[in-house]
C-alpha positions as CSV (number, residue, x, y, z in Angstrom):
1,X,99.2,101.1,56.1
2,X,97.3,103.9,55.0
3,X,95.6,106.8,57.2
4,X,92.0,105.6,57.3
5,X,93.7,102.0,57.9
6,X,94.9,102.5,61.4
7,X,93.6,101.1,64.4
8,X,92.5,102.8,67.3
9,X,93.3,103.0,70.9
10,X,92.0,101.4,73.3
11,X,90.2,98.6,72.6
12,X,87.3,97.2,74.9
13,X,87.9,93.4,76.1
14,X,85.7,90.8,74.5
15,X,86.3,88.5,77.9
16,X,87.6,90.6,80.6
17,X,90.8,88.5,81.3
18,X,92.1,88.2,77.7
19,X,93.5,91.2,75.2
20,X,91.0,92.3,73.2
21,X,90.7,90.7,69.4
22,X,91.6,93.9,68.1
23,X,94.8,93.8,69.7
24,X,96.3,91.9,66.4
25,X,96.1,94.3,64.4
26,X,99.0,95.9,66.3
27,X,101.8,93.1,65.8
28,X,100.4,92.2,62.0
29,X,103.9,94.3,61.1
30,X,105.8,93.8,63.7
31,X,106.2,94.4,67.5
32,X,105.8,98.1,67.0
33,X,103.0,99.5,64.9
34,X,101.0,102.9,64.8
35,X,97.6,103.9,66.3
36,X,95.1,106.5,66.3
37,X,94.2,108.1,69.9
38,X,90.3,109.3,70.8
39,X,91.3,112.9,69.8
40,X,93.1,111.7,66.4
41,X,96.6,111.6,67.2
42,X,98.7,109.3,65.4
43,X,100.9,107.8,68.3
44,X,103.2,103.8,68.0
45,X,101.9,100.8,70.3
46,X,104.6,98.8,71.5
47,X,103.3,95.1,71.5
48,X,106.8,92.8,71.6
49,X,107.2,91.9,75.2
50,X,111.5,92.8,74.6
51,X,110.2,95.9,72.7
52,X,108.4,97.0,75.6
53,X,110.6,96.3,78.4
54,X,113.3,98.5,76.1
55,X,111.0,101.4,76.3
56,X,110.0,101.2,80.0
57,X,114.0,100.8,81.1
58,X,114.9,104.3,78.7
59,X,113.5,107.0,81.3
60,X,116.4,109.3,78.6
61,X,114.6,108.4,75.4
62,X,110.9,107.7,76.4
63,X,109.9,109.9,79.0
64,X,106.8,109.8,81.9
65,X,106.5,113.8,82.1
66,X,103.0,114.1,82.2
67,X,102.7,117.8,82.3
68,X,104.3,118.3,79.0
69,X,101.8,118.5,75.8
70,X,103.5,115.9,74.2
71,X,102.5,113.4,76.5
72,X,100.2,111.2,74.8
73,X,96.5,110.9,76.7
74,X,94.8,107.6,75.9
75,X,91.8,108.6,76.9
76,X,90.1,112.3,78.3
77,X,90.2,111.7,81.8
78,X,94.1,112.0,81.4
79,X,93.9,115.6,80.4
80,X,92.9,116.0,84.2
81,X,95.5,114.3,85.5
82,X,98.5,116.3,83.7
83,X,97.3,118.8,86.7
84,X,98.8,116.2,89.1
85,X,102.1,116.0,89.8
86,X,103.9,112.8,91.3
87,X,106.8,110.5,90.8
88,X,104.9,108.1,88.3
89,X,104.4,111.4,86.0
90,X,108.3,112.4,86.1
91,X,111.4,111.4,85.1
92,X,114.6,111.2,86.9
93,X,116.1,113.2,89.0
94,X,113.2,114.6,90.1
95,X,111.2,110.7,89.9
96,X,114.2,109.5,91.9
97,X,114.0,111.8,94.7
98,X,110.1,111.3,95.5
99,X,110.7,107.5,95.0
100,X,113.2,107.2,97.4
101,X,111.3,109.1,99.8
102,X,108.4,106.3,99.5
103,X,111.1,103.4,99.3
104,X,111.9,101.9,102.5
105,X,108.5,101.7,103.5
106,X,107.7,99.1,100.5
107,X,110.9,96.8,101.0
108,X,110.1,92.9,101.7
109,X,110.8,93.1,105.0
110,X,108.1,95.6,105.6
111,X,106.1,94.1,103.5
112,X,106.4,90.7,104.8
113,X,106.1,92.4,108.3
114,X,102.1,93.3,107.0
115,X,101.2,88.9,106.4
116,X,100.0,88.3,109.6
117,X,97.5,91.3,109.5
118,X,96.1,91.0,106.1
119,X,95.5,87.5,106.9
120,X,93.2,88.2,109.7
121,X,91.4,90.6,107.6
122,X,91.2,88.3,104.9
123,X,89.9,85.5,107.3
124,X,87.5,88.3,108.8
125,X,86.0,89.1,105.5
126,X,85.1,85.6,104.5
127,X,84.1,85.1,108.1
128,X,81.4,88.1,107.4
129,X,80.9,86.4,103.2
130,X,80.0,83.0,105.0
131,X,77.5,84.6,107.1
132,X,76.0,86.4,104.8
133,X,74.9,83.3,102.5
134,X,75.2,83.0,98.9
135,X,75.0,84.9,96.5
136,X,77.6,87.6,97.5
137,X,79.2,90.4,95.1
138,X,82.6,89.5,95.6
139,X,84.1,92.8,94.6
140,X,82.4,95.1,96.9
141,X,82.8,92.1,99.8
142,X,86.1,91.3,99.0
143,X,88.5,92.1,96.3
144,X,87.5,96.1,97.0
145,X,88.1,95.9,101.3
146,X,91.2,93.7,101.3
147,X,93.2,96.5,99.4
148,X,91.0,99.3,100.9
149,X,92.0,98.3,103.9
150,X,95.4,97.4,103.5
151,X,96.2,100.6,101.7
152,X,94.6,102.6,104.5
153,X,96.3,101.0,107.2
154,X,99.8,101.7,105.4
155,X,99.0,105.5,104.7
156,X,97.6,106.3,107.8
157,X,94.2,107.1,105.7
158,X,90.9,106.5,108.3
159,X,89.1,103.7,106.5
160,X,85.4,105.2,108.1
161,X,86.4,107.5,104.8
162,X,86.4,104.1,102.3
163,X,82.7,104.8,100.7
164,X,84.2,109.0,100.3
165,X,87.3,108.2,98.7
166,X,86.4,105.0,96.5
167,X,83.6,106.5,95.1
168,X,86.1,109.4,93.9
169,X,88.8,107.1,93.0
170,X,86.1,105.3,90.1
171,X,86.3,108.3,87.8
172,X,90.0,108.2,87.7
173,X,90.4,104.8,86.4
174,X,87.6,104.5,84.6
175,X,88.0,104.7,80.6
176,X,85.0,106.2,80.0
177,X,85.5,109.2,82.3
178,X,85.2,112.8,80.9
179,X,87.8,115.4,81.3
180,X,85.1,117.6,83.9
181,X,84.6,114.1,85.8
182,X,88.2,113.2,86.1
183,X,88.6,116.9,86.7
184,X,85.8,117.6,89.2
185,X,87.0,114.0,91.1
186,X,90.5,115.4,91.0
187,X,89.9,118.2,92.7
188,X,87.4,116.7,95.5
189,X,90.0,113.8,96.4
190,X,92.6,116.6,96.6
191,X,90.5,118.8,99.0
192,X,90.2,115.2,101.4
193,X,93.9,114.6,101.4
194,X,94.4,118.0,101.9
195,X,92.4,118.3,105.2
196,X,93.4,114.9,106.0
197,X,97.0,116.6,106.4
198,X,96.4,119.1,108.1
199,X,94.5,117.2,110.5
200,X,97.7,115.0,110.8
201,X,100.2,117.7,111.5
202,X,97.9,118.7,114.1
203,X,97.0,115.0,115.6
204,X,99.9,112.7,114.0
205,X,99.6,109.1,113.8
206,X,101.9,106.3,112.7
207,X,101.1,105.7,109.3
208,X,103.1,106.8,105.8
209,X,101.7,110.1,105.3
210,X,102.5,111.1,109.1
211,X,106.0,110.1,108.1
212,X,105.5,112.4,105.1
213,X,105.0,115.1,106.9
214,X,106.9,114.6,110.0
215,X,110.5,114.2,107.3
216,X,109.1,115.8,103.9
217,X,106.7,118.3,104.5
218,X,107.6,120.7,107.8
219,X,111.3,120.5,106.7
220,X,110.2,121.7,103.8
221,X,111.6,119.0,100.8
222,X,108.1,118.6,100.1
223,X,105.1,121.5,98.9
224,X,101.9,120.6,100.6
225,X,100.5,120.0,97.4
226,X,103.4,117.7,96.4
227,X,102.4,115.8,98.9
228,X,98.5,115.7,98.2
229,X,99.7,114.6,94.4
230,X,101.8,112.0,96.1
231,X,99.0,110.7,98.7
232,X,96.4,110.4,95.9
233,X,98.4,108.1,93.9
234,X,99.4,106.2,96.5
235,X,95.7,105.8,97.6
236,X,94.1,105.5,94.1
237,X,96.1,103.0,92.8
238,X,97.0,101.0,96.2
239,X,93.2,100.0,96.3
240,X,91.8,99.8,93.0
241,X,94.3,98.0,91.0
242,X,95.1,95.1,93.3
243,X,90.9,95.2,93.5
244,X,91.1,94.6,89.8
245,X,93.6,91.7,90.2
246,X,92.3,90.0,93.3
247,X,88.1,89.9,90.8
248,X,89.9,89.4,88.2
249,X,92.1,86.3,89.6
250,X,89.2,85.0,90.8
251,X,87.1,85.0,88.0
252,X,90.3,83.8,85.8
253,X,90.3,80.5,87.9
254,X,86.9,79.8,88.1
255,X,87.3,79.5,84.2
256,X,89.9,77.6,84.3
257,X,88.9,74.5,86.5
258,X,92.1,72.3,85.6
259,X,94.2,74.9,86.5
260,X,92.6,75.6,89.9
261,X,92.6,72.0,90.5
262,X,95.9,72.1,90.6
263,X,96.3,74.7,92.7
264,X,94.6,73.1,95.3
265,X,96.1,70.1,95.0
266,X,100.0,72.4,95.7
267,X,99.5,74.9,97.9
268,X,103.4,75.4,96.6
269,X,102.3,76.9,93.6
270,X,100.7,80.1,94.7
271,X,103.6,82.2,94.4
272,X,103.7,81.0,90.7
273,X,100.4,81.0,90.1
274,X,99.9,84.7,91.2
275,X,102.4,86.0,88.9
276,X,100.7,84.0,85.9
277,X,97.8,85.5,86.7
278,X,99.2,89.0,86.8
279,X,100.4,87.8,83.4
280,X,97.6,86.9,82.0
281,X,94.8,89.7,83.0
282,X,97.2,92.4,82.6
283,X,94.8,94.9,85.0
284,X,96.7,97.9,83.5
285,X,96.6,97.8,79.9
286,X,99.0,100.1,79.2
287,X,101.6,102.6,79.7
288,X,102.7,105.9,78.0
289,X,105.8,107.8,77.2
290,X,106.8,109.8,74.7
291,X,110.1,110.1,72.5
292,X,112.4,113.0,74.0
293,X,114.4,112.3,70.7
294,X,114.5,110.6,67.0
295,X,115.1,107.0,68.0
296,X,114.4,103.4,66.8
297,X,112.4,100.5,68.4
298,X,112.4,96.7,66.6
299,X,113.9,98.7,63.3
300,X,110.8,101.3,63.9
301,X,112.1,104.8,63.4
302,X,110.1,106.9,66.2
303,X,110.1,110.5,65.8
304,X,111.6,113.2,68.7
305,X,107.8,113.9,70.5
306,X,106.2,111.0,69.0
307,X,103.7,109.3,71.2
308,X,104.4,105.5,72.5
309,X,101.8,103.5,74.1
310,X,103.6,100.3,75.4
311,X,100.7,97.8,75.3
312,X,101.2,95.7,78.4
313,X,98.2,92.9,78.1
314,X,99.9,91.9,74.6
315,X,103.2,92.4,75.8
316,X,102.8,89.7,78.3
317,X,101.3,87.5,75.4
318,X,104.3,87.5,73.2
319,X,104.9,83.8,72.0
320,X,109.0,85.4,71.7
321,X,108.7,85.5,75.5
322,X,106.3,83.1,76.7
323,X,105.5,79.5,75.4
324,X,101.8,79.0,74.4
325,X,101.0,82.8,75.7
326,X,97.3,82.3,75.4
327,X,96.9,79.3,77.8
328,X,96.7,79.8,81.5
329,X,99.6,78.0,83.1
330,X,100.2,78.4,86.9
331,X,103.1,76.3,86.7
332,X,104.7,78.8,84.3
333,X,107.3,80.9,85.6
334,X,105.8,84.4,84.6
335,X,108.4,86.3,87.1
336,X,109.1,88.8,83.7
337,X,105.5,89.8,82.9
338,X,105.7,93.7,82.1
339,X,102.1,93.7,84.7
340,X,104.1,96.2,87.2
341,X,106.1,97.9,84.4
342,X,110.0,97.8,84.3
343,X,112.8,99.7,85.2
344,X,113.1,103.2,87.4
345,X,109.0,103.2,87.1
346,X,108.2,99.5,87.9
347,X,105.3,99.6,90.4
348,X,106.4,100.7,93.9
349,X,103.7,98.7,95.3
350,X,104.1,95.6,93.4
351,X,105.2,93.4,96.5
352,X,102.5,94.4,98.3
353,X,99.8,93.8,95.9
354,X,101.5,90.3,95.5
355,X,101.1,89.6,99.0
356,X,97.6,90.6,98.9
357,X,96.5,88.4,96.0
358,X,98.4,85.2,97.7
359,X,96.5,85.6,100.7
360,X,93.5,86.5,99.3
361,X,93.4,83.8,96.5
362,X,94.7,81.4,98.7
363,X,92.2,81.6,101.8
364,X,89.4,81.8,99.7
365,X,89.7,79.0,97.5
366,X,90.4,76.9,100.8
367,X,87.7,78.2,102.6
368,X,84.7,78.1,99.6
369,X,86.2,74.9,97.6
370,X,82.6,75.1,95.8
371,X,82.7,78.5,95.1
372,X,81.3,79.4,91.3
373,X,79.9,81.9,89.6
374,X,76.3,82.7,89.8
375,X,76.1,84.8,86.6
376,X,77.5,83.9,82.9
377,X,80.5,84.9,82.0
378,X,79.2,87.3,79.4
379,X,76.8,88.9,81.6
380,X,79.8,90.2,84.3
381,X,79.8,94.1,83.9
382,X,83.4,94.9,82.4
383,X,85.7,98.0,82.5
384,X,85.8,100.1,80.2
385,X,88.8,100.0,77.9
386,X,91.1,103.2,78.5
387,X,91.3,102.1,82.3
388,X,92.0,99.8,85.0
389,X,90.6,96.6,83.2
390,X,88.3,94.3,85.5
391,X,84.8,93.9,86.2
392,X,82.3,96.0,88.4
393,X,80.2,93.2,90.1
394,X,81.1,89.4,90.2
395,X,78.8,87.4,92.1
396,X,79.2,84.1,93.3
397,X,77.8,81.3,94.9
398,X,79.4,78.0,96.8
């Protein structure tokens, strides 16, 4: 393949729950294949769902370090965020000890412990949806408040403050963001966490970041603005990914009538069907690394500092892996999609977000059985690629 010859990344969805077209291009040779970034750097996508996972488990060879300038940015708003420093930028030992400090209250048993209240917010939010009348945006009524709210609850984050921090939170996982956005929203979500600590360690309450501060912070394990990196990841991605997923389902489903048939014919296949769904839209197109030394991938040699972009919405489409890839299939078991990631990194949240989407998915489908969209398909307002993938605005009726 010559210079002028390779494809860029990202690529912008044709249909916001499918890879877009261009996406072939990468596994024409192979599960590994080179790219071109925005700013002209020549990095490899990894496409091959066992490639990918091979990458993601080596934290030695393919490292998260954000800070360091080989890094690879997929888009400008990244530049920004080498500023921030938290476990999902890292790599072991120094991953390992903020991840532990975050671990036991994500386990299932904590997690299971939260059912009984996101249920009765979910049921409160479709009480309020119900009220309201068709037509309803179903992001900013639902699929943005369920998380929002959850997440909130978990960090000990007041959720009066939802409109202040989700309106800073859109720059950072938007693809189209520029470096002074990202940067300038950055800097103002900092200066909220920041305040919103030292409010705490004068006025605790019972949530994560109390713990925080109560067992990290005043001991001193933790910098204060270690743990303002920390609580803006935490907060970012806890709301507006599983937002992503929870539209995203939705919309998936309402596409596919068969398969939602069948759904609420078996309640039993939820579980299933969640995961296939995280399989499917693959919210969070991608993850970097970069080589820490010369190595090989699928017989690709990759250079020491070489960029490598593991491409997670084809990874999960890899006929190797996954029988008929392209076809939705809630039956399917999809427990090894590469949505969360894999390995040291995988998702901390991940149980949580699952949680969320069965409830969600579940109650409103049995509440609204005639719910449909009141827009076409190709009218929805999608993400732009370089970000969390989704749409903006799905409006409904029932």
């Amino acid at each position: 393949m010559s210079e002028t010859e390779i494809p860029e990344y990202p690529m912008a969805r044709g249909c916001p729950f499918h890879p877009p077209a261009g996406h072939r291009r990468y596994t024409e040779s192979g599960p590994v294949s080179a790219a071109r970034l925005y700013d002209g750097r020549r990095v490899w996508t990894v496409s091959g769902h066992a490639a990918a996972r091979q990458v993601l488990l080596d934290t030695a060879t393919f490292s998260s370090e954000r800070v360091d300038p080989r890094f690879p940015a997929t888009a400008p708003r990244f530049e920004s965020a080498r500023k921030v420093r938290n476990f999902i930028g890292m790599d072991p030992p120094e991953h390992t000890a903020q991840r532990r400090m975050l671990q036991s209250s994500f386990t299932m048993r904590k997690v299971n412990a939260l059912r009984p209240g996101i249920q009765r917010l979910v049921d409160g939010l479709l009480d309020q949806i119900v009220a309201k009348g068709p037509v309803v945006d179903l992001v900013s009524e639902f699929a943005l408040p369920v998380p929002s709210i959850v997440i909130c609850d978990l960090l000990g984050v007041p959720y009066t403050d939802h409109a202040r921090f989700e309106a800073l939170s859109r720059p950072l996982v938007s693809g189209d963001t520029s470096v002074e956005d990202s940067a300038q929203a950055f800097g103002a979500l900092g200066a909220y966490l920041d305040e919103l600590i030292r409010d705490k360690e004068h006025t605790p309450g019972d949530g994560l970041l109390d713990v925080l501060i109560a067992e990290q912070l005043r001991p001193g394990v933790l910098t204060r603005r270690a743990l303002v990196d920390i609580s803006l990841l935490l907060l970012v991605a806890g709301h507006e990914t599983t937002a992503s997923a929870i539209a995203l389902g939705v919309l998936t489903l309402l596409e596919h009538p068969n398969q939602l048939a069948a759904l609420r014919a078996d309640s039993t296949l939820l579980p299933s069907a969640v995961e296939e769904l995280l399989r499917f839209t693959a919210i969070a197109d991608s993850v970097a690394r970069f080589a820490t030394t010369d190595t090989e991938i699928a017989g690709q040699r990759i250079a020491s500092g070489d960029g490598v972009i593991v491409v997670i919405s084809t990874a999960n489409r890899d006929a190797e892996t996954f029988t008929d890839p392209d076809l939705l299939d809630l039956a399917r078991n999809s427990r090894s999609h590469v949505t969360f990631g894999h390995g040291a990194h995988q998702c901390i949240g991940a149980n949580v977000a699952r949680v969320e989407l069965e409830i969600a998915l579940g109650s409103l489908f049995t509440r609204l059985p005639g719910l449909r969209l009141a827009t076409a398909l190709d009218q929805l307002p999608g993400k732009e690629p370089g970000g969390v993938q989704g749409v903006w605005e799905l409006p409904v009726a029932w």
